[in-house]
C-alpha positions as CSV (number, residue, x, y, z in Angstrom):
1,X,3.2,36.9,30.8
2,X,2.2,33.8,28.4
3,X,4.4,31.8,26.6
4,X,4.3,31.8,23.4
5,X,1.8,28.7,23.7
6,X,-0.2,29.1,26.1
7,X,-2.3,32.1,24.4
8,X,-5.2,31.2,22.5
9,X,-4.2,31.7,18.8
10,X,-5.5,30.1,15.7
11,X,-4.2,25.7,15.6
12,X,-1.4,26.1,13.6
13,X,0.6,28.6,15.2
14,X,-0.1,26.7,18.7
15,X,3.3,25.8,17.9
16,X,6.3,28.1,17.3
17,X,8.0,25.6,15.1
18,X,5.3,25.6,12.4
19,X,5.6,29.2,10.5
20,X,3.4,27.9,8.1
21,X,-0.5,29.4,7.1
22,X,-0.8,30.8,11.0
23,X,-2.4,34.4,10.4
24,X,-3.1,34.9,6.8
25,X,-1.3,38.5,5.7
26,X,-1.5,38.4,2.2
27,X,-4.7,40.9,2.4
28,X,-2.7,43.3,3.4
29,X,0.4,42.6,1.5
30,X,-1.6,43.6,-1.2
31,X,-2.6,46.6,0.0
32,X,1.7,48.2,0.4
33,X,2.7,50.4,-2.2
34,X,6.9,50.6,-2.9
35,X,8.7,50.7,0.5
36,X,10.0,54.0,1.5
37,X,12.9,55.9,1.5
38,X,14.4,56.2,5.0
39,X,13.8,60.1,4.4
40,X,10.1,59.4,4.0
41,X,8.1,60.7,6.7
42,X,7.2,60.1,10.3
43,X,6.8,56.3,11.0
44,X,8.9,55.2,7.7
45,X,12.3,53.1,8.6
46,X,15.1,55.2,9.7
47,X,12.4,58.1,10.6
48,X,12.0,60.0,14.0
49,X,8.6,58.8,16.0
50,X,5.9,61.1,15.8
51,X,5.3,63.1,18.9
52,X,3.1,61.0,21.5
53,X,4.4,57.9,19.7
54,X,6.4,55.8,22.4
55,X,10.2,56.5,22.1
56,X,9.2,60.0,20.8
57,X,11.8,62.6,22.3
58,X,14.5,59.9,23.1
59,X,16.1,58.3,19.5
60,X,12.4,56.7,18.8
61,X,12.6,55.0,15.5
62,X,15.6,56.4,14.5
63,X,17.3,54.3,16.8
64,X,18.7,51.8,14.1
65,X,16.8,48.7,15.4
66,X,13.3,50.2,15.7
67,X,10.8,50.9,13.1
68,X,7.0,52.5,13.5
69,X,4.7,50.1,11.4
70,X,2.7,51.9,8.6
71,X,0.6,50.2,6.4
72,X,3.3,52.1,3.9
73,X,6.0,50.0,5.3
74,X,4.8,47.0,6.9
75,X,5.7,44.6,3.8
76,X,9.1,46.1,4.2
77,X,9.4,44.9,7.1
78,X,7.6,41.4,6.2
79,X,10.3,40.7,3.7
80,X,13.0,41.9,5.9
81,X,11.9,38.8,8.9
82,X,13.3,36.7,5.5
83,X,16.5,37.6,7.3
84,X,16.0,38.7,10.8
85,X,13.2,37.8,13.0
86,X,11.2,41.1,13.4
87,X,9.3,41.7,17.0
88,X,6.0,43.3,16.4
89,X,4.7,44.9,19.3
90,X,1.1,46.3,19.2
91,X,0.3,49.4,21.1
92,X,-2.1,51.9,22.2
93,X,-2.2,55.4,23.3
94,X,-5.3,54.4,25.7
95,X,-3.1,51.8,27.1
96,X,-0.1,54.1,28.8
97,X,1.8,50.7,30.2
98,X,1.6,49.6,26.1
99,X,3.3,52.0,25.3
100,X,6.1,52.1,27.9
101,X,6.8,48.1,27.1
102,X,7.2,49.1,23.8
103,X,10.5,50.9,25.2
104,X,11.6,48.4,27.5
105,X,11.4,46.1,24.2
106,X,13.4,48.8,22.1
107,X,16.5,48.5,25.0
108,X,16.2,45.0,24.8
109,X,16.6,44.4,21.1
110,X,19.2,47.1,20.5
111,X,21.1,44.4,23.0
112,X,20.6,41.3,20.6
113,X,23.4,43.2,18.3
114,X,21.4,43.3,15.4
115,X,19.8,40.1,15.6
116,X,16.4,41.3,16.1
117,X,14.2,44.0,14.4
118,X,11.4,45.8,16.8
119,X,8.4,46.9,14.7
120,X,6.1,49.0,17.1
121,X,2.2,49.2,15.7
122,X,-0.2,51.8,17.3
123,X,-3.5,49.3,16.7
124,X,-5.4,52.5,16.7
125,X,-3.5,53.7,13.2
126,X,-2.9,49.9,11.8
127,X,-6.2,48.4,12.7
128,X,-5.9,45.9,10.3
129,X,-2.6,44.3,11.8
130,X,-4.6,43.9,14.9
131,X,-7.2,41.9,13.4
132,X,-4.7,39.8,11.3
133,X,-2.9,39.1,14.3
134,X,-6.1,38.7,16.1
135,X,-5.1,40.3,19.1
136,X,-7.6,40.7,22.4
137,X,-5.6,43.0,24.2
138,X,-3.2,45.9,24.2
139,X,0.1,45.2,24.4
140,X,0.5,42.0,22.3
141,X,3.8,40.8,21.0
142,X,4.1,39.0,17.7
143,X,7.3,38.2,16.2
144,X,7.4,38.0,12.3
145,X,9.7,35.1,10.7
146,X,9.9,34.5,6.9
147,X,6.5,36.6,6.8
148,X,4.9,34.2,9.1
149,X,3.8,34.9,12.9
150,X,5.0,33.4,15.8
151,X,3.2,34.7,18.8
152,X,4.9,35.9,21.8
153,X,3.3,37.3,24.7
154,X,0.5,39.3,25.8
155,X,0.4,41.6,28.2
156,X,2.9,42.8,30.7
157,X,6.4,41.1,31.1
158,X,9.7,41.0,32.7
159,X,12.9,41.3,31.3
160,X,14.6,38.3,32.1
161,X,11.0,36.7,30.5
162,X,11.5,38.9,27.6
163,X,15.0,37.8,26.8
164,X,14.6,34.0,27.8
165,X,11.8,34.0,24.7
166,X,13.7,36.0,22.3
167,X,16.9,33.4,23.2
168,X,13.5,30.9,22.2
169,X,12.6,32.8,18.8
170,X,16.2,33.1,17.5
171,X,16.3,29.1,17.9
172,X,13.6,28.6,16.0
173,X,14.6,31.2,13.1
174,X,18.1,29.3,13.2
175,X,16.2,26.1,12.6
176,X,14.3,27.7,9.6
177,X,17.2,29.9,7.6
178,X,16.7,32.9,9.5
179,X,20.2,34.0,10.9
180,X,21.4,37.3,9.3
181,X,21.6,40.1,11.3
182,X,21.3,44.0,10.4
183,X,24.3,46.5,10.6
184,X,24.7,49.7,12.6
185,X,22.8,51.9,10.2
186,X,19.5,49.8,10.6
187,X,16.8,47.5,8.8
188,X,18.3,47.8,4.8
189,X,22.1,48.6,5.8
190,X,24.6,47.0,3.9
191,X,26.0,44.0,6.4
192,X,29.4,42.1,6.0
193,X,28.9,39.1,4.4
194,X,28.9,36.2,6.5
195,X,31.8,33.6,6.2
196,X,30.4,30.5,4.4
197,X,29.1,27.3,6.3
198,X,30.7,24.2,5.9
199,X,29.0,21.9,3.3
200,X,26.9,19.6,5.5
201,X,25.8,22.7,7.5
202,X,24.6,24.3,4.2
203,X,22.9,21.2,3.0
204,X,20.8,20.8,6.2
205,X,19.9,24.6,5.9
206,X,18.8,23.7,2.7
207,X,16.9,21.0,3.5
208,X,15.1,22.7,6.4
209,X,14.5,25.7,3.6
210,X,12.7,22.9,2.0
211,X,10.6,21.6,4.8
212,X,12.6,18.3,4.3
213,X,13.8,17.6,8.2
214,X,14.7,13.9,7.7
215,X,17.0,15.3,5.0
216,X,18.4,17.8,7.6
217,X,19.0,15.4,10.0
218,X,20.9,12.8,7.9
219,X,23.1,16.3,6.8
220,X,24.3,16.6,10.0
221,X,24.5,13.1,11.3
222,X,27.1,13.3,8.3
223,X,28.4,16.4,10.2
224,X,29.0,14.5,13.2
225,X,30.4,11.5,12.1
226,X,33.2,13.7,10.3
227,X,33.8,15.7,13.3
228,X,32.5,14.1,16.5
229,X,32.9,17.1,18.9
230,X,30.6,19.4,16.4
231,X,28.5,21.0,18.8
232,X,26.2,23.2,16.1
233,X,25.8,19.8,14.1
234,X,24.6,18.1,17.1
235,X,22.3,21.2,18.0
236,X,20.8,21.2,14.9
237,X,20.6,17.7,14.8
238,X,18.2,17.5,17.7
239,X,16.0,20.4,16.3
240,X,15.3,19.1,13.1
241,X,14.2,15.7,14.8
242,X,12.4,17.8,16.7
243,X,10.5,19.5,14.1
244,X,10.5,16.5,12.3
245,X,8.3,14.6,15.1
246,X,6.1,17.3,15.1
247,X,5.4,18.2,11.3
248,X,2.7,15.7,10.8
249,X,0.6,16.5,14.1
250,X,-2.6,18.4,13.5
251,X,-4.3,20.0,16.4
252,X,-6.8,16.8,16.6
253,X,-3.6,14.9,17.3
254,X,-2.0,17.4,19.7
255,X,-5.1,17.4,22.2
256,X,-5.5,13.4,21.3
257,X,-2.1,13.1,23.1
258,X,-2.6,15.5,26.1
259,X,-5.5,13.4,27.0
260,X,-3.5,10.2,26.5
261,X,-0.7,11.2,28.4
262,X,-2.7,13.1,31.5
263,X,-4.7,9.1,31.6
264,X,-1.4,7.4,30.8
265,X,1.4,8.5,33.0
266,X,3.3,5.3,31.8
267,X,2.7,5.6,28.3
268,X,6.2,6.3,27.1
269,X,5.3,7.1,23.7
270,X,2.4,9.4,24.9
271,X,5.2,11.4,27.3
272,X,7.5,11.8,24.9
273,X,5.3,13.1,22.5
274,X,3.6,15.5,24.6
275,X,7.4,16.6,25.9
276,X,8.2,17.6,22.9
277,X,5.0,19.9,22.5
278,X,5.7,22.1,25.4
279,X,9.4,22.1,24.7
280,X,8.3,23.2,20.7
281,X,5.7,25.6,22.4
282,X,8.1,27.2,25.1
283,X,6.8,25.2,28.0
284,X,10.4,24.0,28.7
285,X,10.0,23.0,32.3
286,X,6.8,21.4,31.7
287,X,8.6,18.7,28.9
288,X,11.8,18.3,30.9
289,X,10.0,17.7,33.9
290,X,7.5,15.0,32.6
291,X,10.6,13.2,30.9
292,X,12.5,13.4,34.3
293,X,9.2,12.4,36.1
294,X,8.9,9.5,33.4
295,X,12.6,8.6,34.4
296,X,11.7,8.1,37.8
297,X,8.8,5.5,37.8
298,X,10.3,3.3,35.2
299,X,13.0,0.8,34.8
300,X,14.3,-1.0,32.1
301,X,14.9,-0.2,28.5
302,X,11.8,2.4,28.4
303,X,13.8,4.3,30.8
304,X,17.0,4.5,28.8
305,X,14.9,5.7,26.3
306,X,13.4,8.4,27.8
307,X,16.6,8.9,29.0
308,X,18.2,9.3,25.8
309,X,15.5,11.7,24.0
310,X,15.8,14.0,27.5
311,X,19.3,14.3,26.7
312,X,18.1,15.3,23.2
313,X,15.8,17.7,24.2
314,X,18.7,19.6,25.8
315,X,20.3,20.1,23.0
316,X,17.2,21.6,21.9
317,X,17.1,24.2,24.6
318,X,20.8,24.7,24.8
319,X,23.3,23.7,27.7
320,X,23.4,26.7,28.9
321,X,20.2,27.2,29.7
322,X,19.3,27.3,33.1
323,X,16.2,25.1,33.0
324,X,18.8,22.3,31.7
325,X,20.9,22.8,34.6
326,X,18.0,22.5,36.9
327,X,16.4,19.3,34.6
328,X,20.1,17.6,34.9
329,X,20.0,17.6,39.2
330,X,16.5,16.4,38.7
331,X,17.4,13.3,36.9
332,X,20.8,13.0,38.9
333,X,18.3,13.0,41.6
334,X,15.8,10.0,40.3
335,X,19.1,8.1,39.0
336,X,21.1,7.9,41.6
């Protein structure tokens, strides 16, 4: 399996973080009539797959979290990422392991609660979502946020690969606005509303609705200097400068600094910058690693500041994470 990086797609989605202009859909947003009724017919929302379809025979699409992608229905389910992030997965009855991923992917999301919408696509029926998405092979996963795509994988993949970038894609839908999640009764059920976020926490979602990060940021360093021990402020805080780092690079700058950094080792600007590309494009090991690498060749103040933006960039991938754990002993190790 790639990450969602390391697959050839078109410069600006080289980067999950930018959702903007990536695979142009509006041809065939154009091209959907009304969405249907979840009585409609085979392949509509809330309908049973068609036999042959993967997940025919055992709940198939009207499993609450699973829909078949028509051309009917696929702006439904555009304007539905606008609240959940929707995993496309493209399929093809010539490819039988396509076809069986597509149910190992329908377990998994069903497990994310409602967080997650899978949209299964036979390319053979939906031709034209292959080409949008430009895919190469059969099976291709794509997910959908705020109508833009955010590539995934291609090919086969594990579980535990599956989840750790679906952990990876909710992040980044947090950081742009996209944290609703869909009831019991599936894609259009009626959802308790959520409780409201505090002030700060709203502002910054604004802001990040607005592409302004730097005014994100200063919302919640405002968070945290009310409330210190604010974890979700100081998480956000470290995505938005994050995102705001990277919202100016085009993909003449992004290969500029790979070059500088592979001939620079000890170019502390060149390291940091091209740690937070592969943390931004889900090469997490690869950015902790050259920051802890950095770490351990350098003294002085440029290695309290690589320091400091490593401890950042956990924030960024979340404590929890394992690849944190393992990036912490490292720089114990070259520290101490």
């Amino acid at each position: 399996m790639t990450s969602p990086a390391s697959r050839p797609v078109p410069p600006a989605a080289a980067n999950p973080l930018n959702l903007r202009g990536a695979v142009d859909l509006s041809a065939l947003k154009q091209r959907q009539a009304a969405p249907p009724a979840a009585s409609g017919p085979a392949g509509a929302p809330g309908a049973p797959a068609a036999p042959g379809e993967p997940g025919a025979g055992n709940g198939g699409a009207g499993r609450p979290l699973r829909v078949d992608i028509t051309e009917a229905n696929f702006q439904e389910l555009v304007e539905l990422s606008a609240q959940v992030p929707v995993v496309v997965a493209l399929w093809a009855a010539y490819s039988p392991g396509s076809a069986a991923l597509v149910d190992v992917l329908e377990g998994i999301v069903d497990s994310y609660g409602g967080q997650l919408v899978l949209g299964a696509a036979d390319v053979d029926v939906f031709p034209q979502l292959a080409q949008a998405f430009q895919v190469q092979a059969v099976p291709t996963a794509v997910a959908l946020v705020k109508g833009q795509p955010v590539p995934l994988f291609q090919g086969g993949a594990e579980e535990t690969q599956v989840r750790s970038l679906f952990d990876e894609l909710l992040k980044v839908a947090a950081a742009n606005g996209v944290t609703g999640r869909i009831g019991a009764g599936g894609p259009g059920a009626a959802e308790p509303e959520a409780p409201p976020l505090p002030p700060l926490h709203q502002k910054a979602y604004d802001a990040i609705e607005a592409g302004d990060y730097a005014a994100a940021a200063e919302a919640y360093r405002q968070a945290l200097l009310e409330m210190p021990s604010d974890a979700d402020a100081k998480a956000g805080l470290a995505q938005v400068e994050l995102m705001d780092r990277l919202q100016p690079l085009t993909a003449a700058d992004t290969e500029a600094l790979r070059q500088q950094a592979a001939g620079e080792p000890d170019n502390l600007d060149a390291q940091l910058a091209v740690a937070d590309l592969d943390v931004a494009g889900g090469h997490v090991e690869d950015g902790l690693g050259r920051i802890v690498a950095f770490i351990g060749r350098n003294f002085g103040p440029e290695r309290e500041t690589a320091r400091v933006r490593l401890l950042e960039l956990f924030d960024v991938v979340g404590a929890a994470d394992e690849r944190v754990a393992k990036a912490r002993q490292n720089l114990a190790r070259v520290l101490f």
